[in-house]
C-alpha positions as CSV (number, residue, x, y, z in Angstrom):
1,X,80.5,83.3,62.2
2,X,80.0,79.6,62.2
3,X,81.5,76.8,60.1
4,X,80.3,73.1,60.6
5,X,78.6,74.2,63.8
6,X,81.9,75.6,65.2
7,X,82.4,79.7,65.9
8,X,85.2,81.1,64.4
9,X,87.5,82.3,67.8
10,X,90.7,84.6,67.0
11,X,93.2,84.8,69.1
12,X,95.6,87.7,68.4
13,X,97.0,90.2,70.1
14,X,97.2,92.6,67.0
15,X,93.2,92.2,66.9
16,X,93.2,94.7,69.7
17,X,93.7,97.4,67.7
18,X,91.4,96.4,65.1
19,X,88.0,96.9,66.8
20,X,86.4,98.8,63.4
21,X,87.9,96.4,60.7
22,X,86.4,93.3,62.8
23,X,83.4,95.0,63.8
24,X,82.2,95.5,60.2
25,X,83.3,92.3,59.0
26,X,81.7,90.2,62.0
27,X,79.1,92.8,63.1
28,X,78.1,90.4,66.1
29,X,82.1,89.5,67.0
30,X,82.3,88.7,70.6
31,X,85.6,90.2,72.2
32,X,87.2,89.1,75.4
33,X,89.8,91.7,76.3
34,X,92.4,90.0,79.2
35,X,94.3,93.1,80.8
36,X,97.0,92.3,83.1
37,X,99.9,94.3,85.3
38,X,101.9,96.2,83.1
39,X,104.7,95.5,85.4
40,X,104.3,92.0,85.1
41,X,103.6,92.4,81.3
42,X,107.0,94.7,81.0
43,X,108.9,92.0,82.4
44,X,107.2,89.5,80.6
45,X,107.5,90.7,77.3
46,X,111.4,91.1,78.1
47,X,112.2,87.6,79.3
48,X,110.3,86.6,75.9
49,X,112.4,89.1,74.2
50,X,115.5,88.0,75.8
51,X,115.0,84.2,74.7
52,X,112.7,84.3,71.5
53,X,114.5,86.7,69.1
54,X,118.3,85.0,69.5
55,X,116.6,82.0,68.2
56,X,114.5,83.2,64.9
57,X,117.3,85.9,63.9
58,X,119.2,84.6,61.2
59,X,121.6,87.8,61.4
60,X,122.7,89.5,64.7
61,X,120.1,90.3,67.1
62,X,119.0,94.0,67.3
63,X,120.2,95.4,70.8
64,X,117.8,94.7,73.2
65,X,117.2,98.3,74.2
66,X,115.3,98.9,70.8
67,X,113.7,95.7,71.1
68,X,112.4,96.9,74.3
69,X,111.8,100.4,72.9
70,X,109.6,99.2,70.1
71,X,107.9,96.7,72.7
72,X,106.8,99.4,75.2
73,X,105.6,102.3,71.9
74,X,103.6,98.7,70.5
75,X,102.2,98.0,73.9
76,X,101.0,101.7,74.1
77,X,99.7,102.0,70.8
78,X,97.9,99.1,71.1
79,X,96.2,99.7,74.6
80,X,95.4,103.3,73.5
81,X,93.4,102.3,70.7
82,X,91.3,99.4,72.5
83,X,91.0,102.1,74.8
84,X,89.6,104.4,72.2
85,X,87.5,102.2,70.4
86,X,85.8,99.6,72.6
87,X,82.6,101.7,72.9
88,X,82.0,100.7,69.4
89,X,81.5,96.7,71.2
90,X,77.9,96.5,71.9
91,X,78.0,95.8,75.5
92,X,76.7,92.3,75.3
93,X,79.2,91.3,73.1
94,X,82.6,92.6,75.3
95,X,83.9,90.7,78.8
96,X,86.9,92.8,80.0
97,X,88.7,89.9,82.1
98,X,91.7,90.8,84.3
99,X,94.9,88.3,83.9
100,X,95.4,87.4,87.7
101,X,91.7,87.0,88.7
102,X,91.5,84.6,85.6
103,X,95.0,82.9,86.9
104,X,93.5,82.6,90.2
105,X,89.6,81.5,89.2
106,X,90.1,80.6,85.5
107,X,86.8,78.3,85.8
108,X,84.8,81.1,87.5
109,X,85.8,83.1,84.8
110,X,85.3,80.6,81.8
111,X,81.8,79.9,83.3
112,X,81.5,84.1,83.1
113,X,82.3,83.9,79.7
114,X,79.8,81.2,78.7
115,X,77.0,82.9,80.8
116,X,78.4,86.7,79.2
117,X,78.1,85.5,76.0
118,X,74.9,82.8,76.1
119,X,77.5,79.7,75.0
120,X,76.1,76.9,74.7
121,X,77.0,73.4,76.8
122,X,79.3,74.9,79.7
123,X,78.2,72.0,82.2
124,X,79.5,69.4,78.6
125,X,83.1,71.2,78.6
126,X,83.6,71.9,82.6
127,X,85.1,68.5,82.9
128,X,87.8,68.5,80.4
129,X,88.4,72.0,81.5
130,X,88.8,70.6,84.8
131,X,91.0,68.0,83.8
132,X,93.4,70.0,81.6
133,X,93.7,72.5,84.7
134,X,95.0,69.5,86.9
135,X,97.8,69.1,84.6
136,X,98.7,73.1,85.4
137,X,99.1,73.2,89.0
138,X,102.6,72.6,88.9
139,X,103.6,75.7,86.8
140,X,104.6,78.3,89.0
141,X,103.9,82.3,88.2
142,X,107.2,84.0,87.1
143,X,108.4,86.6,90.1
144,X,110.1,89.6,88.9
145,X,111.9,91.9,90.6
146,X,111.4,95.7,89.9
147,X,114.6,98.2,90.1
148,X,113.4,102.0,90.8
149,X,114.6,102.3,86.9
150,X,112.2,99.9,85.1
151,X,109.9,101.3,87.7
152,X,110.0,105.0,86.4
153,X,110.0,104.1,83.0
154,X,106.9,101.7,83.4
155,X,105.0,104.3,84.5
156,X,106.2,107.2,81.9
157,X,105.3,104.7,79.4
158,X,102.2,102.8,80.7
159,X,101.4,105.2,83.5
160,X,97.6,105.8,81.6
161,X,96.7,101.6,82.0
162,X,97.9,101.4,85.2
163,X,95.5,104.0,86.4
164,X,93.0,102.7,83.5
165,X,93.2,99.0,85.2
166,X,94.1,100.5,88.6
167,X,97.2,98.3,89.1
168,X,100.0,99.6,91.5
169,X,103.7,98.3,91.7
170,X,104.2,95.1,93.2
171,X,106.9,95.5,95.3
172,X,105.9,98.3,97.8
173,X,109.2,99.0,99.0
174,X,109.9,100.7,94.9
175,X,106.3,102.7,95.1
């Protein structure tokens, strides 16, 4: 869909679920699914959790353990059903991307999407991409560290997109 030129790009994670609804109203939608280590997006999520909902309560916080039990039966629900439903993306029109490669090569991977997806002007945007990454090379990658507990209850929970995405713990010494 295009207004003044421009294409229409939504970025929201409750989209993923939604493959059907956006698929009849944009029949041509192009998706770009970014997967990453649940164990990095279990702590993640958490350390968002921990600092985000104390600041937009206006009563007492729930306890974090059902903050973090709602978090982890969302995080399945939503990966089950993109799971379940991206065959109905004609192939052309999906680019699965995985988090760290994108971290590691994020202008490999923008030029992929381009390419993917027959964008116009890549060679136009590379330098402002280039420049706005300069501004990122200080920000250092959160490290987390995994107790045999959040370990086990990763992968009762998320056990099915670990082996999806082929991700294995982080810290050896917990697998």
């Amino acid at each position: 869909m295009f207004y003044q030129g421009k294409q229409l790009v939504l970025k929201n994670q409750d989209n993923t679920g939604k493959i059907p609804q956006l698929l009849e109203m944009f029949p041509d939608a192009k998706f770009i699914y970014m997967y990453r280590n649940p164990y990095d997006v279990y702590m993640s999520m958490l350390k968002f959790m921990r600092k985000v909902i104390p600041l937009y309560c206006v009563q007492t916080p729930p306890p974090l353990k059902n903050v973090e039990d709602h978090m982890m039966h969302l995080f399945t629900q939503m990966t089950k059903k993109y799971l379940q439903d991206k065959h109905l993306i004609p192939s052309q029109n999906l680019l699965e991307v995985q988090y760290e490669h994108f971290i590691a090569q994020p202008l490999e991977t923008i030029s992929t999407l381009y390419t993917t997806f027959k964008l116009k002007e890549y060679q136009k945007t590379e330098p402002s991409l280039k420049a706005y990454l300069e501004t990122q090379k200080t920000i250092q990658k959160d490290q987390y560290t995994f107790t045999g507990s959040i370990k086990k209850k990763i992968e009762n929970h998320w056990g099915f997109a670990l082996r999806e995405y082929q991700y294995a713990c982080p810290q050896e010494e917990l697998c």
